[in-house]
Structure formats: structure tokens, C-alpha cells
N, C-alpha and C positions, 0 to 999 in steps of 0.2 A: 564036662561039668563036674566040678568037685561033689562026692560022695556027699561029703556032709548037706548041701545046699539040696542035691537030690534028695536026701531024707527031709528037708526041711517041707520042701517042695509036697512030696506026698503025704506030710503029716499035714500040710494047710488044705490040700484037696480034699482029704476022706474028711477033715475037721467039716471043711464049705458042707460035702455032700450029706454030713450027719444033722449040719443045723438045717439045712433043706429038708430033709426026712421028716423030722421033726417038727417045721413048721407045717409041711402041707399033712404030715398025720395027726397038726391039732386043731387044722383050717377042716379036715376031713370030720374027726372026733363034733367038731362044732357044728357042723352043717345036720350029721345023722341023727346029733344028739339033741341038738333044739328042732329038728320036728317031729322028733318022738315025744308025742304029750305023756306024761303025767297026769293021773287024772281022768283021764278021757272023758268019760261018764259026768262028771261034775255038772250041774246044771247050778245058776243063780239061783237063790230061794228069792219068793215072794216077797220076804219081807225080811227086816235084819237090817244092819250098819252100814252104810253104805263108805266105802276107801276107794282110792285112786291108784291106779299104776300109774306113773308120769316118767316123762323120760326129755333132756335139755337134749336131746339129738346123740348123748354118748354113755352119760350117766343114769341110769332108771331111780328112781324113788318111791315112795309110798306116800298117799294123804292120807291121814287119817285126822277124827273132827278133834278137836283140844280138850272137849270135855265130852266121851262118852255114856257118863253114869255110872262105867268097873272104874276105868282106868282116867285117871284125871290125867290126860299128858302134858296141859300147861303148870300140875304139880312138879310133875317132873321135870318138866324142860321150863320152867316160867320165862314168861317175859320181859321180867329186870333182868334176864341176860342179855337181852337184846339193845344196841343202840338207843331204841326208841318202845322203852316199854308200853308206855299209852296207845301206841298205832299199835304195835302186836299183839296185845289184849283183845284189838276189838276182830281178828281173826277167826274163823269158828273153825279152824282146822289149819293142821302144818305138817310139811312137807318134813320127812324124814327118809336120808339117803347116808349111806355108810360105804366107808370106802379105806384109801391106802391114806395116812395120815399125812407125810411130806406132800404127797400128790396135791391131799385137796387142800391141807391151810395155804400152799407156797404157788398153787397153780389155779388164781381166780379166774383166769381165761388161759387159751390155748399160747397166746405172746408168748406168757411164762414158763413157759414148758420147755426146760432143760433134759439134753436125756442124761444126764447124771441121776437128777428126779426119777426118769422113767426106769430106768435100770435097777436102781434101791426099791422102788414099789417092786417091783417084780421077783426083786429074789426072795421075798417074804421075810426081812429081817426087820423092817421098818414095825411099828405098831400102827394102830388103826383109830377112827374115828369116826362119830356121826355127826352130820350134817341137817341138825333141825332150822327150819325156816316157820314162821306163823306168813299163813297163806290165804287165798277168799276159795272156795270152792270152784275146782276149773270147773272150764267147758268143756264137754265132749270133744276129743278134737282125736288125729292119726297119733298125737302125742301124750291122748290124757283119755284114761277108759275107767271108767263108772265100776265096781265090783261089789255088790250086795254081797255081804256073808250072813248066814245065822249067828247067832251068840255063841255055839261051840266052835266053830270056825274062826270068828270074832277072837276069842280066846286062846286057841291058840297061837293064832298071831301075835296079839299082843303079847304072848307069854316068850315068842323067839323073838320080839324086837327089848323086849324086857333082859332078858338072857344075852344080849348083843351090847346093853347100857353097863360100863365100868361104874360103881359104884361108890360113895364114901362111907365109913364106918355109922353113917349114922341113913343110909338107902338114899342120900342123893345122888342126881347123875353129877359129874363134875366137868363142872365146864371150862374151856379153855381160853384164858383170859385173852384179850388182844387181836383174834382174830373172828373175820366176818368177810362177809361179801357186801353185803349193806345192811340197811337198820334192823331189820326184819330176823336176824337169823342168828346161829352160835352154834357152835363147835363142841363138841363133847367124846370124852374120851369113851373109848370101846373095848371090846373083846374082841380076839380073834386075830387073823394074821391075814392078808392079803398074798395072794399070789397068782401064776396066771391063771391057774385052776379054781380058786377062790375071788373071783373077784367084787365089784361092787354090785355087777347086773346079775350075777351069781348069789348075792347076799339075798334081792329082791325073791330070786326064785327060789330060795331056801324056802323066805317067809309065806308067801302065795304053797308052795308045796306042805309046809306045816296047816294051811287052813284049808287044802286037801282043794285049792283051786284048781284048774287046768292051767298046766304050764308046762315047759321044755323041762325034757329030763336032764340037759346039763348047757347054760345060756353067758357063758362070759359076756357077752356082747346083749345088748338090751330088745333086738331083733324080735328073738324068738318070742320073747315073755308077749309081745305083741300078739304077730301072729295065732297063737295057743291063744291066746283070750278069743280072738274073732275068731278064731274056728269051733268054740266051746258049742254047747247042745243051747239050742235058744232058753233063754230064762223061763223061770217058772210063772206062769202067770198067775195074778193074784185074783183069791176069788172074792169076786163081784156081788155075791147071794146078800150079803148083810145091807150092801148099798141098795139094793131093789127095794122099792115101796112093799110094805106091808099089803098082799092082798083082802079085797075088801071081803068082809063077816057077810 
């Protein structure tokens, strides 16, 4: 066998066995580091703002309601961006999910899914966007989990999905003409870079970790952030004293 072809040979092998190495020490990294909670201690409060973790089976998101009384987010994100302003309006909460920017305008379902696509997400050159939707309040479901925060908690969440919103010289988000999934929903440009380490279920667990939820200490994949909620310390219960009848004089 030609020398040269022999070289070529062992450079393709130690290449194979490095990207091997590599995958199963970030399949490893993944497994140890989303059941390491974050938080552990966290208990839901009594009482506070109630958001969503939601998850379509690959991509995680956040509910939160359109009009909380700090943060107006149908100021920000209004409804005449949407196809059908009149139906989105009447929404009392929308779904917001951020991600790799080619990925989510050019890939409304799996069909579309080029790995040309998948390749440019992942090297982190691409830019970034979110993904707001006007939504009805889920159901509790394996895919949709209820999170009370108190108002500092509240806050700071809203302060890293705030911090994640590209802005226009005059503090609007700017949204991205032309593209949607249906009437409901709009596209808006972001901060930040996607990559494997940075991803979209990774964004979620930033935000959940800034309001000092329980969650995986590091969750590419939307798994973890699951699990870590239903393993969290059972909620706080609310106290009952006020609801009791006044004893009788």
C-alpha cells in the first residue's frame, strides 16, 4: 500500500475515533449534567405569577400571560404582528421559544430539515431568534408544567427574556416580516448565538436558573428541565387562616 494512502488512512481513523470521543463525552456531559439540579431547595410559593415550561416534543418554551401588570408582553410582541390580529388579542398568554435563526424560520416541521441547515446552526455563525406565539393557557400535561414564581423570581425572568429581545432605537422588538407558522404567531430577532452548548432548551434553562427555579445544571436537549421540575420539593402551600369563618364573640 502506497505510503501516502497509508497516511491518509490513519489520519481518517484517529479523525473517526476523535469525533467518537467527543460525541459520547458530550452524550456523557448531558446525562451527569441534567440530573444535577440547580436549585435543589426551590419550593413553588403559595402565591405569585403563574408560566409554563412547554415542550413540542424537541424544542422547550416558556408561557407566560400577555399582560402581567410590570411587563406588558403584548406591548412588545403585539398582535398586529401576527396574521390574524383579532384572534391573537383575545389570548391571555403566549408562548415564547428562542432558538438558531435558519433553523426555526426555514424548518416549520421536520420534512424541511436539511443538514446543510443543521450544520450552520451548530457552528454558531448563524444569528438567533424568538419564537413568540399568543396561546390559551395549557393543560397540565408530560408536555406542559404549571410554575408559580413570586414577583422577584417573576423579575428576573422577565429581565433575561428581556435581555435575549434585539431591539429598535426606539425599545421595540423587531420583528421579522414574512415568516410564521400560522396566524397566531411572529418571529423576532435576538441576541445571542446558538451552538451545541448553547442551545434552544439551554436558553429555557438559563431563564428557569435566573428565577432561581429547579432545573439541570446544563440541558441541551428539553429532558432534563422536565424531569428537575417533578423532582422539585412539593409546593408551598397556601395558607387557608383568612378563608376560615370568623370565630363566633
Amino acid at each position: 500500500m502506497p505510503r501516502l494512502v497509508r497516511l491518509a488512512l490513519r489520519w481518517l481513523a484517529r479523525t473517526l475515533i476523535a469525533c467518537i470521543a467527543l460525541l459520547l463525552t458530550y452524550t456523557l456531559a448531558m446525562l451527569v449534567l441534567g440530573l444535577a439540579p440547580a436549585h435543589p431547595d426551590w419550593r413553588m410559593p403559595a402565591q405569585g405569577t403563574t408560566v409554563w415550561l412547554t415542550t413540542n416534543g424537541v424544542h422547550a418554551a416558556l408561557v407566560l400571560p400577555s399582560q402581567d401588570g410590570e411587563t406588558r408582553w403584548n406591548s412588545l410582541f403585539p398582535p398586529a404582528n401576527t396574521a390574524a390580529p383579532a384572534r391573537s388579542g383575545k389570548h391571555s398568554m403566549m408562548s415564547i421559544g428562542w432558538g438558531d435563526r435558519s433553523f426555526f424560520l426555514n424548518v416549520p416541521d421536520w420534512n424541511k430539515l436539511r443538514p446543510s441547515i443543521a450544520i450552520y446552526a451548530l457552528s454558531g455563525m448563524d444569528g438567533t431568534v424568538l419564537h413568540v406565539e399568543y396561546v390559551d393557557p395549557p393543560t397540565p400535561s408530560k408536555d406542559a408544567i404549571p410554575i408559580r414564581l413570586s414577583a422577584e423570581a417573576y423579575a428576573r425572568l422577565t429581565a433575561y427574556i428581556l435581555a435575549s429581545t434585539r431591539t429598535d432605537s426606539s425599545g421595540k422588538a423587531i420583528v421579522i416580516a414574512g415568516h410564521a407558522y400560522g396566524d397566531g404567531d411572529a418571529f423576532y430577532e435576538a441576541n445571542g448565538r446558538y451552538t451545541p452548548f448553547t442551545t434552544c432548551n439551554q436558553w429555557v434553562r438559563n431563564a428557569l436558573d435566573a428565577a432561581g427555579v429547579r432545573t439541570a445544571w446544563w440541558s441541551p436537549l428539553d429532558v432534563p428541565l422536565f424531569w428537575q421540575l417533578r423532582h422539585a420539593t412539593p409546593p408551598v402551600e397556601p395558607d387557608r387562616k383568612a378563608d376560615e369563618p370568623a370565630a363566633p364573640q
